[in-house]
C-alpha positions as CSV (number, residue, x, y, z in Angstrom):
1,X,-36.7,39.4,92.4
2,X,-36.4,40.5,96.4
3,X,-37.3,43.8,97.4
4,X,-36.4,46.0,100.2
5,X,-39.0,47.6,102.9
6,X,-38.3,50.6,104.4
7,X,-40.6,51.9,107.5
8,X,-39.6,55.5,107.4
9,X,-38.4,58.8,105.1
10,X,-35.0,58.2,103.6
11,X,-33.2,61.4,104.9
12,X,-32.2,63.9,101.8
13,X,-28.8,64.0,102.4
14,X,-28.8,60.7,102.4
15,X,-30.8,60.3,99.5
16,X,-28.5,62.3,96.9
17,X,-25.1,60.6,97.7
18,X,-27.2,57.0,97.1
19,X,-28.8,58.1,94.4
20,X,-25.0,59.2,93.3
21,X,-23.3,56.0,93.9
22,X,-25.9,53.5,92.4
23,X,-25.0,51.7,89.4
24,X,-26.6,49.6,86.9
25,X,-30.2,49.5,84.5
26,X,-33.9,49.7,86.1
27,X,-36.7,50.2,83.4
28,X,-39.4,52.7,83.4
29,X,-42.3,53.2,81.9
30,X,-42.7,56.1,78.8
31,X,-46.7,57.2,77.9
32,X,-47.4,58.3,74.4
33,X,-46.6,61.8,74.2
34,X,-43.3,63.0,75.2
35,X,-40.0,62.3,73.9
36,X,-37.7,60.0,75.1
37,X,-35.4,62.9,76.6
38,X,-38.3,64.2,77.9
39,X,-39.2,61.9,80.0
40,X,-36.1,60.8,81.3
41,X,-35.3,64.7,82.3
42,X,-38.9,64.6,84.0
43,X,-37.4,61.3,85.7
44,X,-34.1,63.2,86.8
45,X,-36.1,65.7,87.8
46,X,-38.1,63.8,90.4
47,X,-35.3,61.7,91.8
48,X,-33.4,65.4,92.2
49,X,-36.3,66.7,94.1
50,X,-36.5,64.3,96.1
51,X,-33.1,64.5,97.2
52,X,-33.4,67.9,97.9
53,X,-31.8,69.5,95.4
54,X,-33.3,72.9,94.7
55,X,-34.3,73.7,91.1
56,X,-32.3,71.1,89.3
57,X,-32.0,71.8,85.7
58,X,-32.2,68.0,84.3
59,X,-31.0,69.0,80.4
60,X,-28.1,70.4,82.3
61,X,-25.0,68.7,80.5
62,X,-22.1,69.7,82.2
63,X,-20.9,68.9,85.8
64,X,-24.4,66.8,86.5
65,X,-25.7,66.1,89.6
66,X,-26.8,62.5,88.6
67,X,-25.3,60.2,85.9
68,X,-28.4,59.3,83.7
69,X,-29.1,57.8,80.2
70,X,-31.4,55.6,78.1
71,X,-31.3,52.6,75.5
72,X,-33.1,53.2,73.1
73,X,-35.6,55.8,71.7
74,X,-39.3,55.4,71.2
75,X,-41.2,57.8,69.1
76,X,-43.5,60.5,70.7
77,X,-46.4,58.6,69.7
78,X,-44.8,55.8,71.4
79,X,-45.5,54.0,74.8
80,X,-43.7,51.3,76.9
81,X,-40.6,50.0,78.1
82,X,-37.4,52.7,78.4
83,X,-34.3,51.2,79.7
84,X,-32.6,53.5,82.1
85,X,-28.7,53.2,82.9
86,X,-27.5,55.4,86.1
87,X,-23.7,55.6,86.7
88,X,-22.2,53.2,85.5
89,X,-25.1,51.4,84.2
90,X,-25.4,54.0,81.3
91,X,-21.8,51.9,80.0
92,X,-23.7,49.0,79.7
93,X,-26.4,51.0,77.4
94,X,-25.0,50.6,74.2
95,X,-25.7,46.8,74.4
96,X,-29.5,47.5,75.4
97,X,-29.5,49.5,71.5
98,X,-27.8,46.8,70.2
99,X,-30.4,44.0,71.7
100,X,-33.6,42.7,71.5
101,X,-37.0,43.8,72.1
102,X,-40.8,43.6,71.5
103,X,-43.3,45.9,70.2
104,X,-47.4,44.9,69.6
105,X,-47.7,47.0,67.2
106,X,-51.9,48.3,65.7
107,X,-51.4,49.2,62.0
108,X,-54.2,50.9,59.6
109,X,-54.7,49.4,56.2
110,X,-55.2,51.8,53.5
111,X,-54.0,54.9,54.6
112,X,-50.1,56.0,54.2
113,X,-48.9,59.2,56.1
114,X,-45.7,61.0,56.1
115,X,-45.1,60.1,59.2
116,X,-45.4,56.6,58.6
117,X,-47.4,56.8,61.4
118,X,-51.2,58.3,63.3
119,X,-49.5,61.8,63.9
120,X,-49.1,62.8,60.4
121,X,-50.7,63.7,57.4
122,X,-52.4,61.3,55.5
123,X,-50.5,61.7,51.6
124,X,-52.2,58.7,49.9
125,X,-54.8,55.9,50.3
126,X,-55.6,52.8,48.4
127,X,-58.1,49.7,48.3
128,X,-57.4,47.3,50.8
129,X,-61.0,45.3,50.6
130,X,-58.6,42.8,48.6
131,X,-56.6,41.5,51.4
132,X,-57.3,38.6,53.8
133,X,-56.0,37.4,56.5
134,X,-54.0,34.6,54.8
135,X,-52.4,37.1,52.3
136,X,-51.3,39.2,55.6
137,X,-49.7,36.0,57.6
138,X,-48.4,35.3,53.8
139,X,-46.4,38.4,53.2
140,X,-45.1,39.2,57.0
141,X,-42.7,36.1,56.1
142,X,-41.0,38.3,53.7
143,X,-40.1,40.5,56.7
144,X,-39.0,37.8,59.2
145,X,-34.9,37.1,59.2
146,X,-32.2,39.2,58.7
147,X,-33.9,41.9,56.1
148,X,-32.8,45.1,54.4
149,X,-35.0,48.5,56.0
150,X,-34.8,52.1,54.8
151,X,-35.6,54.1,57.9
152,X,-38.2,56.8,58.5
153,X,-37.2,60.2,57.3
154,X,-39.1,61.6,60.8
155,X,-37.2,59.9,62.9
156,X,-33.8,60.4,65.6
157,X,-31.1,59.9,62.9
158,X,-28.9,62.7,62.2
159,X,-27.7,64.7,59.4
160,X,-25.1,67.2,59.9
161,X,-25.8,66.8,63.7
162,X,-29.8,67.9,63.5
163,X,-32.4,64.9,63.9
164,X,-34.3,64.4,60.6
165,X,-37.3,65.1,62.1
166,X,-36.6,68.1,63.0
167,X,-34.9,69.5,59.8
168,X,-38.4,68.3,58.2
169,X,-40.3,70.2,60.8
170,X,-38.0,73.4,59.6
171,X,-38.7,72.9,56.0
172,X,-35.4,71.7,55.2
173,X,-35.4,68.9,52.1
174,X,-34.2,65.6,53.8
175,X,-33.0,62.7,51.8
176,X,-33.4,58.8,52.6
177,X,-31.1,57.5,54.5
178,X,-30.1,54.6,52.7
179,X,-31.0,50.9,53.6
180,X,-29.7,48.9,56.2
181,X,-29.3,45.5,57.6
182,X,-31.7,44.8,60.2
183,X,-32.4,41.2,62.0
184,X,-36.3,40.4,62.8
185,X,-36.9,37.6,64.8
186,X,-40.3,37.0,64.5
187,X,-43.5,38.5,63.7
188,X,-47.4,37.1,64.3
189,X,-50.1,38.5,63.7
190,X,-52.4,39.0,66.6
191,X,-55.9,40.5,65.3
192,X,-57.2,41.3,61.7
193,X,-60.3,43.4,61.2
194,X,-59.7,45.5,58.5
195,X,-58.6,48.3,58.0
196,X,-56.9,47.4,61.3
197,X,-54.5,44.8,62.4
198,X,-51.9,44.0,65.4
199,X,-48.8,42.4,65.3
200,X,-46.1,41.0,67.8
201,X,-43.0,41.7,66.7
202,X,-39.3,40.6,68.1
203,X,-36.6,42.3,66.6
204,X,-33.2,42.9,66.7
205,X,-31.5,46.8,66.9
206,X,-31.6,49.7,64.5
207,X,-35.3,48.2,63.6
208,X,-38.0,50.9,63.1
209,X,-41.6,49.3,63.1
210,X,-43.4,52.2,61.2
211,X,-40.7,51.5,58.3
212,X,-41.8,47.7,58.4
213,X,-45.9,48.9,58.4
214,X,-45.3,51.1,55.9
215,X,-43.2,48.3,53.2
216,X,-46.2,45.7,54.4
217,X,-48.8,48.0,52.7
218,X,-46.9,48.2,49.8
219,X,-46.4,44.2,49.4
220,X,-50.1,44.3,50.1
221,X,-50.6,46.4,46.7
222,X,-51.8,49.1,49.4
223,X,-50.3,50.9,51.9
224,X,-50.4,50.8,55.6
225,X,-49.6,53.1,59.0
226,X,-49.2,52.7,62.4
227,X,-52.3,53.6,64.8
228,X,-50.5,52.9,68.1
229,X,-47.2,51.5,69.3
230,X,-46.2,49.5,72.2
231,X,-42.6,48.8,73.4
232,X,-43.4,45.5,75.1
233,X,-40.1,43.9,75.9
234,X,-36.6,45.0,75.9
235,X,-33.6,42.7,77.2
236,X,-34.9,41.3,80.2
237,X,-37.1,44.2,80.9
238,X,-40.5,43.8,80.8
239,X,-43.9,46.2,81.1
240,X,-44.6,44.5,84.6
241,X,-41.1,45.7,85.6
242,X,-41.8,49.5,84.5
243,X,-41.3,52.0,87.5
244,X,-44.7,53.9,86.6
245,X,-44.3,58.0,87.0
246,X,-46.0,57.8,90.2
247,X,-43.1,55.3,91.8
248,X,-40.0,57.6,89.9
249,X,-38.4,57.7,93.6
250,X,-35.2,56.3,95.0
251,X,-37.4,53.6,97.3
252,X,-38.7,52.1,94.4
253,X,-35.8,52.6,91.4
254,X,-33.9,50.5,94.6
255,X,-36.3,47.5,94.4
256,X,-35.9,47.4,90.6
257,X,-31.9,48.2,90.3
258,X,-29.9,45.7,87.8
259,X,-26.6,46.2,89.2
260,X,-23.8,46.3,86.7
261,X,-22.4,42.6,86.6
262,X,-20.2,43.0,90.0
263,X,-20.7,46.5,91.4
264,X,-23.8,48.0,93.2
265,X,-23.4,51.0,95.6
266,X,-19.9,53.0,94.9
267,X,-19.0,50.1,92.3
268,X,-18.5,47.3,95.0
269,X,-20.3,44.1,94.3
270,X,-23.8,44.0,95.9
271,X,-25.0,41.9,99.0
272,X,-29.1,41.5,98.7
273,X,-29.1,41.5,102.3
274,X,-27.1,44.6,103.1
275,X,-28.0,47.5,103.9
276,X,-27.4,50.5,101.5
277,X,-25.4,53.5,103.1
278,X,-27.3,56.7,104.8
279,X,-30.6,54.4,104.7
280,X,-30.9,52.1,107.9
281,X,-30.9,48.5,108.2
282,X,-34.1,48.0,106.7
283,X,-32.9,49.5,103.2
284,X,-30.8,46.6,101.4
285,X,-30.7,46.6,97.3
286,X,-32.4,43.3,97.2
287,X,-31.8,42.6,93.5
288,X,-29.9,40.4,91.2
289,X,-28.2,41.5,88.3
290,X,-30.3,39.8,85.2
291,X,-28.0,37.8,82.5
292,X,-29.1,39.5,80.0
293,X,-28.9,43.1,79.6
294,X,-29.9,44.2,76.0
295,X,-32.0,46.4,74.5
296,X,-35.7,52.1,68.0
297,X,-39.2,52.6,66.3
């Protein structure tokens, strides 16, 4: 992928109506800890700033300064890949849900939480000095191909326009949302020391690891959680591709721009080797649009 080198400050005036007519998907990376929103209104934020913009108000949904979205949620407790689509780009972000990714995921044998995961409360716990590492590999091919999953009840899905998790949070009683098709591509398993295991899993959209961790404990005859999460993968993006927090400014989220298939800058179709408006000659896109664009724990 070609970059672009720039020698001096992009002006802000300059930087704001680029930052306004860019189109397409760069990745970034999310740490464990804040949600998905949050970090892309920290990542709004930043580009704002930059641009001069005084006190912009990221959540701000009506008459935005920047067109901004992202393709798929990870959990709090979450790290990795985040797919970000800016103008036009966040069109194409409903195929980045839809796609697939990669999670190496660290699950803890014995314990079940109802969380499904490290951040809650541990509800049960079982034997688990029963199962090997052959009986592990053995089972995970019940949860390889197209498979029925009953997702998380802390998790983003919506009843009645509220996200599960935080009608649980309010004390409100939350049914099961009921099972649904999911497609896994593959899963191997990477490490076994019990109580603790990683896998690599490929999957296709909708999938929520913690769900599959959880219904691997019980076809264990134990039961299982997730210690840590890693979004690895997702469409063409990659963790070596992540724009780290350090590098959310308009030099860098220009070296890593997708363009939408045909359009770049005001929705014309990019030249690698011209330069982008208000920055100087040095300052071309430099990027390819991948083939690929695709892309919920």
């Amino acid at each position: 992928m070609a970059g672009i080198v720039t020698n001096g400050s992009v002006p802000k005036h300059a930087s704001l109506s680029t930052l306004q007519s860019l189109n397409g998907l760069f990745a970034i990376y999310k740490k464990e800890g804040p949600t998905s929103a949050d970090v892309l209104n920290s990542l709004k934020e930043a580009l704002l700033k930059e641009a001069g913009v005084k006190n912009p108000n990221p959540r701000k949904r009506k008459k935005q300064a920047l067109k901004i979205g992202h393709g798929g949620t990870l959990d709090s407790a979450a790290s990795g890949v985040l797919v970000v689509g800016i103008g036009n780009g966040t069109k194409m972000l409903s195929t980045m849900l839809a796609g697939s990714k990669k999670y190496r995921a660290v699950g803890e044998l014995g314990k079940a939480t109802d969380t499904l995961d490290a951040t809650g409360s541990v509800v049960h716990q079982e034997k688990y000095d029963h199962i090997t590492q052959e009986l592990l590999q053995e089972k995970l091919k019940i949860f390889t191909g197209d498979i029925m999953q009953v997702p998380p009840l802390y998790s983003a899905l919506k009843k009645d326009g509220k996200r599960l998790s935080v009608l649980l949070k309010q004390g409100h009683e939350v049914e099961a949302k009921p099972a649904r098709p999911v497609t896994v591509h593959n899963i191997s398993l990477l490490d076994f020391q019990p109580p603790g295991f990683t896998l690599d899993i490929e999957s296709g959209g909708g999938f929520y690891v913690r769900s599959l961790v959880d219904d691997l404990g019980k076809a264990l005859a134990s039961c299982a959680h997730v210690k840590e999460l890693v979004r690895t993968k997702q469409g063409q993006f990659t963790l070596d591709l992540c724009l780290r927090e350090e590098q959310w400014t308009l030099h860098h989220l220009l070296q890593s721009l997708q363009p939408c298939p045909g359009s770049g800058v005001n929705g014309e179709t990019v030249n690698p080797a011209a330069p982008v408006p208000g920055l100087g000659v040095e300052a071309g896109l430099g990027v390819e649009a991948g083939p690929d664009q695709r892309g919920d724990l």
